[in-house]
Biopython code that builds the backbone (N, CA, C, O; Angstrom):
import numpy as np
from Bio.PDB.StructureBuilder import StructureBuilder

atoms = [
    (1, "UNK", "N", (-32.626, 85.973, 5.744)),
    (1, "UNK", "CA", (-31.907, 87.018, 6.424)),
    (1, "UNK", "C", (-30.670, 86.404, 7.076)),
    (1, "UNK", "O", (-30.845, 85.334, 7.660)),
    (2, "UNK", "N", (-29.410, 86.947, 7.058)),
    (2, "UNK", "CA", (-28.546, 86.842, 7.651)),
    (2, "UNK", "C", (-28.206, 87.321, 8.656)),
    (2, "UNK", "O", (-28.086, 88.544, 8.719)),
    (3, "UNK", "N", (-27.927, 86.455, 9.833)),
    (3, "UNK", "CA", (-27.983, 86.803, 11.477)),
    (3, "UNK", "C", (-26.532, 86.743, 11.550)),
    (3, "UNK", "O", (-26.010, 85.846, 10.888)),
    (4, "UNK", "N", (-25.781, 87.505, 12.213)),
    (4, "UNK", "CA", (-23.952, 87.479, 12.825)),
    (4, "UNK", "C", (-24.216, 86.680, 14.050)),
    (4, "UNK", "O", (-25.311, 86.245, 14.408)),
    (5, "UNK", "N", (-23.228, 86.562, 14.563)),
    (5, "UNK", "CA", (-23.292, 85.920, 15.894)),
    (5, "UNK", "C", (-23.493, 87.063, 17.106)),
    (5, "UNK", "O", (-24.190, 86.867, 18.101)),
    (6, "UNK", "N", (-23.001, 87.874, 16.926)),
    (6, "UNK", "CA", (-22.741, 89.444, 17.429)),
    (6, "UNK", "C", (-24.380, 89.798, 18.041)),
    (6, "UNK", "O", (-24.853, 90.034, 19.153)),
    (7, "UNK", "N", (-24.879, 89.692, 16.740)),
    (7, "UNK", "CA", (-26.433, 90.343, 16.657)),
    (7, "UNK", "C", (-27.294, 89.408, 17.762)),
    (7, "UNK", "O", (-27.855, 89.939, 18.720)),
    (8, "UNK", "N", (-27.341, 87.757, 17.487)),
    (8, "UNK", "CA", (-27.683, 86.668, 18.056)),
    (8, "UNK", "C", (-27.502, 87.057, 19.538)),
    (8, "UNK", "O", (-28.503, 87.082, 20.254)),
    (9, "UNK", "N", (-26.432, 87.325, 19.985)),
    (9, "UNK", "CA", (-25.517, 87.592, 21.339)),
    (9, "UNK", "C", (-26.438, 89.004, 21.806)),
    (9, "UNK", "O", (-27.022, 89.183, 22.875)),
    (10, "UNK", "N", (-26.378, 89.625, 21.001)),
    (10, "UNK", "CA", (-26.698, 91.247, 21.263)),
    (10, "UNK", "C", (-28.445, 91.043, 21.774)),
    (10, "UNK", "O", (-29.025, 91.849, 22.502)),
    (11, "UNK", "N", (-29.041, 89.846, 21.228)),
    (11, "UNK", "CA", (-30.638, 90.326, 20.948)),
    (11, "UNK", "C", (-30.952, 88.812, 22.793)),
    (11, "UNK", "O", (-32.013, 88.633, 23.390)),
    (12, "UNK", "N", (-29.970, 88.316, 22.997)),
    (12, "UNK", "CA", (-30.216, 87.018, 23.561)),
    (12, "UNK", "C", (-29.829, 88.218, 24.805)),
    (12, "UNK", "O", (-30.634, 88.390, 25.721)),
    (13, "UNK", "N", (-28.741, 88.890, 24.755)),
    (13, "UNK", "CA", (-28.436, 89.710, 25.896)),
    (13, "UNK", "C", (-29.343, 90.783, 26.408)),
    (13, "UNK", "O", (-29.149, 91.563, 27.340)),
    (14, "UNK", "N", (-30.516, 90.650, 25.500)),
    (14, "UNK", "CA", (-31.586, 92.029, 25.586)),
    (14, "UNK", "C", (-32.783, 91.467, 25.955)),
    (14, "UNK", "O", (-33.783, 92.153, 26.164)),
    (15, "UNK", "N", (-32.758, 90.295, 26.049)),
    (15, "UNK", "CA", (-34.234, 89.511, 26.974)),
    (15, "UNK", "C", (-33.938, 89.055, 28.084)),
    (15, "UNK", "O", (-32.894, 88.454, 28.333)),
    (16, "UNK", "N", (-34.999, 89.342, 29.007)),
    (16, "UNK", "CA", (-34.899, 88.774, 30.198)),
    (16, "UNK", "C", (-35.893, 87.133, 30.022)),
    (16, "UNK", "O", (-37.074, 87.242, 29.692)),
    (17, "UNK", "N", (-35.341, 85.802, 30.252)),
    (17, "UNK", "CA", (-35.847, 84.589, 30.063)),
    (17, "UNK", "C", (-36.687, 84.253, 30.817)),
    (17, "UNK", "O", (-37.418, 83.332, 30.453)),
    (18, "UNK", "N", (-36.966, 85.049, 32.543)),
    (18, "UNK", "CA", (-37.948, 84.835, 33.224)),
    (18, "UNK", "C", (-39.228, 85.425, 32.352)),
    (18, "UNK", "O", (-40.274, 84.826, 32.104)),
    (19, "UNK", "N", (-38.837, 86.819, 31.939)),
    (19, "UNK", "CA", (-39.998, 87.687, 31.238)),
    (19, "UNK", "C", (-40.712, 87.127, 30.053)),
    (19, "UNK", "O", (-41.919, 87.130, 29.811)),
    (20, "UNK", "N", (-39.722, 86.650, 29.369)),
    (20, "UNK", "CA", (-40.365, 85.836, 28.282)),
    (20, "UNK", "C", (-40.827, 84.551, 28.298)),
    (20, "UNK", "O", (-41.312, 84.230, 27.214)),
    (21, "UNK", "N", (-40.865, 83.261, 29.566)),
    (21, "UNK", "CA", (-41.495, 82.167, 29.602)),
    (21, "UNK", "C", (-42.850, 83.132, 30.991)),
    (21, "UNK", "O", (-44.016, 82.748, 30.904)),
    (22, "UNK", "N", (-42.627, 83.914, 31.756)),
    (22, "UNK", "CA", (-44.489, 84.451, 31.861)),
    (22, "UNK", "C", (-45.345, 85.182, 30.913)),
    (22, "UNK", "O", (-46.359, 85.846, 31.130)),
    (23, "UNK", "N", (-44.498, 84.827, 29.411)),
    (23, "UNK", "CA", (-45.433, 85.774, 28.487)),
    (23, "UNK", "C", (-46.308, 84.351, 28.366)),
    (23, "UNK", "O", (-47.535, 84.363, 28.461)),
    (24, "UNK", "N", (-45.623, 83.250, 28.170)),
    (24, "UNK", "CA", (-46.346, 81.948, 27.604)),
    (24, "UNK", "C", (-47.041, 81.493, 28.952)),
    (24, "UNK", "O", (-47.793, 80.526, 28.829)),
    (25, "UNK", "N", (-46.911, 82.034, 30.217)),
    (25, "UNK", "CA", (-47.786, 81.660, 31.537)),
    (25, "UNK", "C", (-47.221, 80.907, 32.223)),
    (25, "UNK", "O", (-47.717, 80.488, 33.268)),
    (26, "UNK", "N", (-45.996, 80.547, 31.771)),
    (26, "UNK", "CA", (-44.791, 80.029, 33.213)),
    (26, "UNK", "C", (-44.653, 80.754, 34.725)),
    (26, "UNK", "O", (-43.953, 81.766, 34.770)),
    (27, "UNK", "N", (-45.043, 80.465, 35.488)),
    (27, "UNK", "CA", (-44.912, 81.386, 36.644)),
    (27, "UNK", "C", (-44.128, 80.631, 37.652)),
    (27, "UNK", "O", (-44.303, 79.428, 37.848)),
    (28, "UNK", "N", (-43.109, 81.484, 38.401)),
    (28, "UNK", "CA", (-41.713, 81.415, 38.843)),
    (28, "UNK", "C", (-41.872, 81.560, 40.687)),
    (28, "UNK", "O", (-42.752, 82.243, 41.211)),
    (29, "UNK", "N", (-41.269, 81.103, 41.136)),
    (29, "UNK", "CA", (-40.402, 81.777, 42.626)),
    (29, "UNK", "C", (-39.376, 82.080, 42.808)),
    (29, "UNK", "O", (-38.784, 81.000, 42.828)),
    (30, "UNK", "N", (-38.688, 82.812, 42.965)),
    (30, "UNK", "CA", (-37.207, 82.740, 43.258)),
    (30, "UNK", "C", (-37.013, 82.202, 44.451)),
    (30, "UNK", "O", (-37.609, 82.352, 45.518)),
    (31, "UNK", "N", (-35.865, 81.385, 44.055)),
    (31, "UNK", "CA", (-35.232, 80.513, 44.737)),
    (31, "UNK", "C", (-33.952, 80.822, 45.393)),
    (31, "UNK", "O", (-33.117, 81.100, 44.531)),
    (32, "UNK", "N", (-33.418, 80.887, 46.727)),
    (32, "UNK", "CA", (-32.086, 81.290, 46.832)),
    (32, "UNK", "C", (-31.924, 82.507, 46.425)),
    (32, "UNK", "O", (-32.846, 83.289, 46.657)),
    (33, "UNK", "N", (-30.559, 83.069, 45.616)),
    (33, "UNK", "CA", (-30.720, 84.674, 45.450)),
    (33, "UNK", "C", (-31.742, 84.799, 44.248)),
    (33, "UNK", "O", (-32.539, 83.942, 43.867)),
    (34, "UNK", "N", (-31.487, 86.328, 43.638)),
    (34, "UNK", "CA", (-32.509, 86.323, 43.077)),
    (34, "UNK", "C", (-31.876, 86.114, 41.330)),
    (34, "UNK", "O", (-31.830, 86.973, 40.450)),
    (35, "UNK", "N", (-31.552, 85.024, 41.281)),
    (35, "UNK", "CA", (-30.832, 84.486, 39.860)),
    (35, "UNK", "C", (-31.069, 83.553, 39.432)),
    (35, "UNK", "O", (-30.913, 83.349, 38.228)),
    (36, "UNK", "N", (-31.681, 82.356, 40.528)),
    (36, "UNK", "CA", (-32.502, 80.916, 40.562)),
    (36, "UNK", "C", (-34.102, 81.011, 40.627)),
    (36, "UNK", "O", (-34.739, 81.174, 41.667)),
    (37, "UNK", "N", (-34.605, 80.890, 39.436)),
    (37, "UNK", "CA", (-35.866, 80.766, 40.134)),
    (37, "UNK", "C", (-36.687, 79.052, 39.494)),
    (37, "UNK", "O", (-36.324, 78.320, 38.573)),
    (38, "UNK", "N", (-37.732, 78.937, 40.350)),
    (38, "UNK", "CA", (-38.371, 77.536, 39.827)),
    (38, "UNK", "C", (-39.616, 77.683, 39.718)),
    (38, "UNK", "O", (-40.058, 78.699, 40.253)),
    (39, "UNK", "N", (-40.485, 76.887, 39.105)),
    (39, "UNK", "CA", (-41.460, 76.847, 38.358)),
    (39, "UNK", "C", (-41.960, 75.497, 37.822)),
    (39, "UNK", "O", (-41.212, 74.519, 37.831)),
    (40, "UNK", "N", (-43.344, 75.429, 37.306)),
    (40, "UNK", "CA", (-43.659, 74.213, 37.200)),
    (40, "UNK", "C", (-43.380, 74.041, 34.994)),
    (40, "UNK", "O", (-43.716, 74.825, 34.106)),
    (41, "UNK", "N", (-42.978, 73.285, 34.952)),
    (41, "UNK", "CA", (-42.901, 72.629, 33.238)),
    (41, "UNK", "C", (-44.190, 72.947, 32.672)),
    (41, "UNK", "O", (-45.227, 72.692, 33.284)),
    (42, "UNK", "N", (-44.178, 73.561, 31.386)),
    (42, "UNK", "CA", (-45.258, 73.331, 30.798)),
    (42, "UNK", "C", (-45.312, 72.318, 29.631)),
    (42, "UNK", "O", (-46.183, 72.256, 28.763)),
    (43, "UNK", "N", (-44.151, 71.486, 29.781)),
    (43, "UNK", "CA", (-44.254, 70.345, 28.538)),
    (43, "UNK", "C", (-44.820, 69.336, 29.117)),
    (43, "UNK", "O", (-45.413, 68.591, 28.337)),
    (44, "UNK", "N", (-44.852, 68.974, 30.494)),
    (44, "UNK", "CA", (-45.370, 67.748, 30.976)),
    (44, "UNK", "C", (-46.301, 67.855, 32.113)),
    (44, "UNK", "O", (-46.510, 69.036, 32.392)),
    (45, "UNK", "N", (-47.021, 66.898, 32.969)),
    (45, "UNK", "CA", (-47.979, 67.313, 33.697)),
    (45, "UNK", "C", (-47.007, 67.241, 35.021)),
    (45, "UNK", "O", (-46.482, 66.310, 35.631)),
    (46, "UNK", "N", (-47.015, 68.394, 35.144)),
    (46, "UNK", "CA", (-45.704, 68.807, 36.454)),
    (46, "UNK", "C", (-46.564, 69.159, 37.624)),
    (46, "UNK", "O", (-47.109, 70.262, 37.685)),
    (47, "UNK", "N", (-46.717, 68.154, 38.654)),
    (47, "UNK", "CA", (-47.582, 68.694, 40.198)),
    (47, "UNK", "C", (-46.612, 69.408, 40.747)),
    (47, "UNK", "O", (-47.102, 70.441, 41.203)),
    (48, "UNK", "N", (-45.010, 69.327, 40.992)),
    (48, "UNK", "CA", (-44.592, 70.272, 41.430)),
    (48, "UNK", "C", (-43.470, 71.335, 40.740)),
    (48, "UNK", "O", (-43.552, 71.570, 39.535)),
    (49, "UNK", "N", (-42.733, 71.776, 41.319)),
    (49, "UNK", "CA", (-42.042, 73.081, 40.341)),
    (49, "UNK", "C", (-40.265, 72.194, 40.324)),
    (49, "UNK", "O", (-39.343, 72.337, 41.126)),
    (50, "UNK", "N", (-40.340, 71.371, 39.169)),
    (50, "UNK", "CA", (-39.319, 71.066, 38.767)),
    (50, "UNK", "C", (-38.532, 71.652, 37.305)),
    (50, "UNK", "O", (-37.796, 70.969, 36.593)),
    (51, "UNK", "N", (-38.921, 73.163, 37.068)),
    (51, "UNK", "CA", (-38.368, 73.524, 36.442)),
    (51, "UNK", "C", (-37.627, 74.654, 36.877)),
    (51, "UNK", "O", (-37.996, 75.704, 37.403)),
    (52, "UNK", "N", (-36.327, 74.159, 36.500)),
    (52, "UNK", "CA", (-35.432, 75.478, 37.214)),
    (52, "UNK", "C", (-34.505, 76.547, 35.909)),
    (52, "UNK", "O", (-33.885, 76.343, 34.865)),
    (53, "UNK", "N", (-34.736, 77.244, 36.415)),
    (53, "UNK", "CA", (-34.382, 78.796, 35.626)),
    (53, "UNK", "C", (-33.064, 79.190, 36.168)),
    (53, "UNK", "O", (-32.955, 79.099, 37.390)),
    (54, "UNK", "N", (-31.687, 79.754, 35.266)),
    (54, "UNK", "CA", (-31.308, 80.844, 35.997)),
    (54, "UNK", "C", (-31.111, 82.046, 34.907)),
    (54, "UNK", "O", (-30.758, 81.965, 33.730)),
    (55, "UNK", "N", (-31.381, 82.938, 35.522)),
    (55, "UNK", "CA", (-31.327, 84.138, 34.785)),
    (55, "UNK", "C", (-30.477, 85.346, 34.187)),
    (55, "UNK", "O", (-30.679, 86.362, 33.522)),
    (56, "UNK", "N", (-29.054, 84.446, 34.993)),
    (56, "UNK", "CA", (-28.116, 85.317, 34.358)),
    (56, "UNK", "C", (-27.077, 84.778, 33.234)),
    (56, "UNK", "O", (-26.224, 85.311, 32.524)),
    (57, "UNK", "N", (-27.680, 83.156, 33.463)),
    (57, "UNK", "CA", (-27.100, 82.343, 32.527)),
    (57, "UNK", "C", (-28.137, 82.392, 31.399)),
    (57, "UNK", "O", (-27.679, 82.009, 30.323)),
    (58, "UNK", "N", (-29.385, 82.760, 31.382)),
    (58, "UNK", "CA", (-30.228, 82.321, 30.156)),
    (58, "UNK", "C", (-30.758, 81.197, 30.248)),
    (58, "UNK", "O", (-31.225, 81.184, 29.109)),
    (59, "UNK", "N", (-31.135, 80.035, 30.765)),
    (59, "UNK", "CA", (-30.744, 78.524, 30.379)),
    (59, "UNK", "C", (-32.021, 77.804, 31.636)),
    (59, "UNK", "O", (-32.327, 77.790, 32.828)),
    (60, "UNK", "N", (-32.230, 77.514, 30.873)),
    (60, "UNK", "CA", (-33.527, 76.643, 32.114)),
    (60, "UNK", "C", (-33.659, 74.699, 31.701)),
    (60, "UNK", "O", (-33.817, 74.101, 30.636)),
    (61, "UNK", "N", (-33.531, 74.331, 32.832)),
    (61, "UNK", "CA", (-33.360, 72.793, 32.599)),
    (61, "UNK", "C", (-34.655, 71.791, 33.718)),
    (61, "UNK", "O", (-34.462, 71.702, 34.930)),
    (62, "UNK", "N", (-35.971, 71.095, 32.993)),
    (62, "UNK", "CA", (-36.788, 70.533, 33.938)),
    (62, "UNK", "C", (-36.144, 69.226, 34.676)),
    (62, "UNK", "O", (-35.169, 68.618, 34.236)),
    (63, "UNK", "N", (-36.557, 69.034, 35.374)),
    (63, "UNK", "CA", (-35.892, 67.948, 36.451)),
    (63, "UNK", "C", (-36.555, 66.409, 36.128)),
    (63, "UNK", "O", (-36.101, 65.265, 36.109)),
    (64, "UNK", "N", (-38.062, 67.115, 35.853)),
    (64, "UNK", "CA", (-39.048, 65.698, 35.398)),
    (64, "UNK", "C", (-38.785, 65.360, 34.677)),
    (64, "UNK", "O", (-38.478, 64.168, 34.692)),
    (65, "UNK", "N", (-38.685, 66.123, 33.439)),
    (65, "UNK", "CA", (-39.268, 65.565, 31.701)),
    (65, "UNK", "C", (-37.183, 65.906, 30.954)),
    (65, "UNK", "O", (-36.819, 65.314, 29.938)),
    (66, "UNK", "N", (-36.537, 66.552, 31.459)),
    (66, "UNK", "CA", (-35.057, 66.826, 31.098)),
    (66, "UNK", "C", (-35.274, 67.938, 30.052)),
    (66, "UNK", "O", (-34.234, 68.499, 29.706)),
    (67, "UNK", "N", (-36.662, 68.463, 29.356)),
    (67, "UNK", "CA", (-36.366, 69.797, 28.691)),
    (67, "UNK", "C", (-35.140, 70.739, 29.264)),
    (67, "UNK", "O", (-34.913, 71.065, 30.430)),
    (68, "UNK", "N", (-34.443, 71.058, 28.088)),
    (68, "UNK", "CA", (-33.576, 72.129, 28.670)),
    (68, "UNK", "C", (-32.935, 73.315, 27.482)),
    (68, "UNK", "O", (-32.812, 73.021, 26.293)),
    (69, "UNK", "N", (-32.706, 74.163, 27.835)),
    (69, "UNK", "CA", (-32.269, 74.951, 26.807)),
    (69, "UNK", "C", (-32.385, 76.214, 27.306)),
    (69, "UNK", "O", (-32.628, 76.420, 28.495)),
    (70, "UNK", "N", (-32.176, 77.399, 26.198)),
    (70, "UNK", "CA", (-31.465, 78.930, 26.359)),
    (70, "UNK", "C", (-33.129, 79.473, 26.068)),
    (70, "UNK", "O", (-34.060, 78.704, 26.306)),
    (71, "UNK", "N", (-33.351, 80.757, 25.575)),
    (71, "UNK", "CA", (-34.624, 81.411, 25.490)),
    (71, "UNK", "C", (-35.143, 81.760, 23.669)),
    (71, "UNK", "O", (-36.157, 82.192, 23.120)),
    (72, "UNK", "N", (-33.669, 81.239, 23.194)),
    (72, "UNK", "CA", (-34.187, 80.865, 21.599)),
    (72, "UNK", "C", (-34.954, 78.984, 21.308)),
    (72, "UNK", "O", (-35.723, 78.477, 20.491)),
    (73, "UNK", "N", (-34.317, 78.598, 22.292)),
    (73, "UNK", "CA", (-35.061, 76.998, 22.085)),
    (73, "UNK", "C", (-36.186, 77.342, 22.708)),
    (73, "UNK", "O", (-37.191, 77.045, 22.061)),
    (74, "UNK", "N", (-36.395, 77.903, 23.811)),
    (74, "UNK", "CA", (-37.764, 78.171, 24.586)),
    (74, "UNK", "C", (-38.882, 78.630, 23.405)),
    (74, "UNK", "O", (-39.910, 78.016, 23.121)),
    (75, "UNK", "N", (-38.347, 79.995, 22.745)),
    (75, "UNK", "CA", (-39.360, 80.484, 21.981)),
    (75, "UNK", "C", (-39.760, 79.384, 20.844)),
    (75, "UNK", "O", (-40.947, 79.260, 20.541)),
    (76, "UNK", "N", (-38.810, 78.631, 20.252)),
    (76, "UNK", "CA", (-38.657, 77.644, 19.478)),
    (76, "UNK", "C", (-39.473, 76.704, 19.230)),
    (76, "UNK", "O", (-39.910, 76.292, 18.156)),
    (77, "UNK", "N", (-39.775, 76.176, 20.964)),
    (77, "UNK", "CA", (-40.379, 74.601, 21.196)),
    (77, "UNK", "C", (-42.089, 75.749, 21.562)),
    (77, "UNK", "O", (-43.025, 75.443, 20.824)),
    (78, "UNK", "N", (-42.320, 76.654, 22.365)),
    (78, "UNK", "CA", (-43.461, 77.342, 22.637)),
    (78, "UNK", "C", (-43.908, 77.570, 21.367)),
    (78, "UNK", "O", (-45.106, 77.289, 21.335)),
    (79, "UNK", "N", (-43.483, 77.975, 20.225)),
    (79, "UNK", "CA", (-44.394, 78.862, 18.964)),
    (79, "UNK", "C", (-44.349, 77.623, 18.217)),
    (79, "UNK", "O", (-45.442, 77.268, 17.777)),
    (80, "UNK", "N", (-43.340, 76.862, 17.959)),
    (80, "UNK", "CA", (-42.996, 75.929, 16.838)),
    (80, "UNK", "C", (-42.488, 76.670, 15.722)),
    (80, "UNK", "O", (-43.081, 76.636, 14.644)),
    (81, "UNK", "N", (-41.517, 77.288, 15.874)),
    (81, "UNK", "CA", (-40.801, 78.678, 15.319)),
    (81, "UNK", "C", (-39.495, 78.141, 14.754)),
    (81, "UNK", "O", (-38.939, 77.473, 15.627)),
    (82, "UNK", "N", (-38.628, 78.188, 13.356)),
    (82, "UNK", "CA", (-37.379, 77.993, 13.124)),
    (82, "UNK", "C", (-36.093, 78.736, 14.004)),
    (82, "UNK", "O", (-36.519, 79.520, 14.853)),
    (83, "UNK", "N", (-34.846, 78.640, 13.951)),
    (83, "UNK", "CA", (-34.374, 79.710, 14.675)),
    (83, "UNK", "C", (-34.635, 80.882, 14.347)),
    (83, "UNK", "O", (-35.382, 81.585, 15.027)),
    (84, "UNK", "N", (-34.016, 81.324, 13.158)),
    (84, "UNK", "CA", (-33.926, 82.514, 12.635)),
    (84, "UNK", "C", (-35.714, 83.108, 12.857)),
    (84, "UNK", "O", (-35.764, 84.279, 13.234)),
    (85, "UNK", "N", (-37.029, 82.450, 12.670)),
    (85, "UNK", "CA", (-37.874, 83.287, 13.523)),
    (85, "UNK", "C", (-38.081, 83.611, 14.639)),
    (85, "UNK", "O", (-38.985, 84.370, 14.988)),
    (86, "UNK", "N", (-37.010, 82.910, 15.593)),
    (86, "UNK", "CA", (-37.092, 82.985, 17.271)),
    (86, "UNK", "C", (-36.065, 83.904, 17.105)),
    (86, "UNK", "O", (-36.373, 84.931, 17.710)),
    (87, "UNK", "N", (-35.088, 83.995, 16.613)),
    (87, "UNK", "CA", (-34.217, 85.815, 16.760)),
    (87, "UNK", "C", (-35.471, 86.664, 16.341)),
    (87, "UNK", "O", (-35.748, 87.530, 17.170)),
    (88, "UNK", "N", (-36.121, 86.623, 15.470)),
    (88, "UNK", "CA", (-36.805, 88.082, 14.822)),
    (88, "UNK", "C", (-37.779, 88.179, 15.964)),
    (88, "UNK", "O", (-37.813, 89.201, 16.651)),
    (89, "UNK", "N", (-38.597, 87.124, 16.202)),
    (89, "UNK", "CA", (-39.516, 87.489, 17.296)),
    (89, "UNK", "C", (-38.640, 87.882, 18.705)),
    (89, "UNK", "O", (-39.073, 88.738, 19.475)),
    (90, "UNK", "N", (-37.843, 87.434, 18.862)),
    (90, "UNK", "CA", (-36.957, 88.003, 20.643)),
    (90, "UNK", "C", (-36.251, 89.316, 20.192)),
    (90, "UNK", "O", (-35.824, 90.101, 21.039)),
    (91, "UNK", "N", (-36.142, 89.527, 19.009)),
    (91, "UNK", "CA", (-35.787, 91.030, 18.813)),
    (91, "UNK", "C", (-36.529, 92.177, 18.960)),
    (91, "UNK", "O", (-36.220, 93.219, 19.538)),
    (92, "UNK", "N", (-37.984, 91.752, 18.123)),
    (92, "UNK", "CA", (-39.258, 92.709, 18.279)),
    (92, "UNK", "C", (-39.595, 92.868, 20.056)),
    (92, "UNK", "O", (-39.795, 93.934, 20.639)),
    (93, "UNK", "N", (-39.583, 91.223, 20.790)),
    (93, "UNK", "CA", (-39.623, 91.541, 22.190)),
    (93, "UNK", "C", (-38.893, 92.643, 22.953)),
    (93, "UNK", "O", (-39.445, 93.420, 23.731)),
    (94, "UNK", "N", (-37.488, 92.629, 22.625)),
    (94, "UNK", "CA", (-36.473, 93.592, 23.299)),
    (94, "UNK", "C", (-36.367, 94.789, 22.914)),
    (94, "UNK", "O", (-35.853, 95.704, 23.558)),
    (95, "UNK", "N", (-37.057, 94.878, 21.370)),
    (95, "UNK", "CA", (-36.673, 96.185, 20.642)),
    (95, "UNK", "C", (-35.752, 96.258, 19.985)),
    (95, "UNK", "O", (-35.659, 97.433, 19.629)),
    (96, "UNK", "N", (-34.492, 95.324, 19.343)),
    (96, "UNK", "CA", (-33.570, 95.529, 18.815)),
    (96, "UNK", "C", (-34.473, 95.383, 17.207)),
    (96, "UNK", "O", (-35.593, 94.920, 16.992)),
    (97, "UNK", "N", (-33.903, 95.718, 16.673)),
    (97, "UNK", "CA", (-33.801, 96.353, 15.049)),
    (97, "UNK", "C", (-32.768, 95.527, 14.399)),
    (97, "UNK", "O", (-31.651, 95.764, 14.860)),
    (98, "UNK", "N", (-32.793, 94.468, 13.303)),
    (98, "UNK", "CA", (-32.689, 93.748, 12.713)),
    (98, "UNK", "C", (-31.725, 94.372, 11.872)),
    (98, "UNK", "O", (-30.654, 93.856, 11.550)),
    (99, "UNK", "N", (-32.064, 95.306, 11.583)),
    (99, "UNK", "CA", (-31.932, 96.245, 9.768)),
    (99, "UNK", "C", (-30.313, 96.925, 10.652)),
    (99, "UNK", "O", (-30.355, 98.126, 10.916)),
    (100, "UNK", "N", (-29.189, 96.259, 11.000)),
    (100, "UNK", "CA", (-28.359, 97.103, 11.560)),
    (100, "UNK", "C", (-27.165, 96.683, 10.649)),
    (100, "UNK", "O", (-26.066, 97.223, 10.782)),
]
sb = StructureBuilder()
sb.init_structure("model")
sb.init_model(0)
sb.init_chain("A")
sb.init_seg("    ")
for serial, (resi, resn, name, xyz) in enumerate(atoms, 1):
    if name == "N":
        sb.init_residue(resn, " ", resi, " ")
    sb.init_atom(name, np.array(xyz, "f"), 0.0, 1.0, " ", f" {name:<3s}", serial, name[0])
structure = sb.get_structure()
């Protein structure tokens, strides 16, 4: 299947990245306003919440282990998913429709 960049943009702009790392059981505080939030890593054995989120950027970076990335690498490294199945699955999440 052929993805535009447009579509990519359109389907990345239609998930919320907090919503989709507590589907995998990441759980958050907000931090400061409500655009920062932190949380503990689930790639490494994290005692405290060195993973920080922001949510209007998309983009979460751990402090411990240096994971970092947008909510297509998230779904990516969580499922073990190619890209193009981390668009189809964050599309079905948001509801966007592929077939456009």
């Amino acid at each position: 299947m052929k993805m535009s960049y447009a579509l990519v943009r359109h389907i990345k702009e239609g998930v919320d990245i907090i919503q989709v790392m507590s589907f995998y059981g990441i759980n958050f505080r907000a931090q400061g306003n409500r655009d920062n939030y932190i949380g503990r890593c689930p790639w490494h054995n994290d005692r405290v919440a060195s993973l920080s989120v922001s949510r209007s950027k998309g983009l979460y970076h751990c402090f411990g282990c240096g994971e970092s990335g947008n909510v297509f690498s998230l779904v990516i490294k969580m499922e073990k998913l190619t890209f193009s199945q981390a668009v189809e699955r964050l599309a079905e999440i948001a509801g966007i429709s592929l077939n456009q």
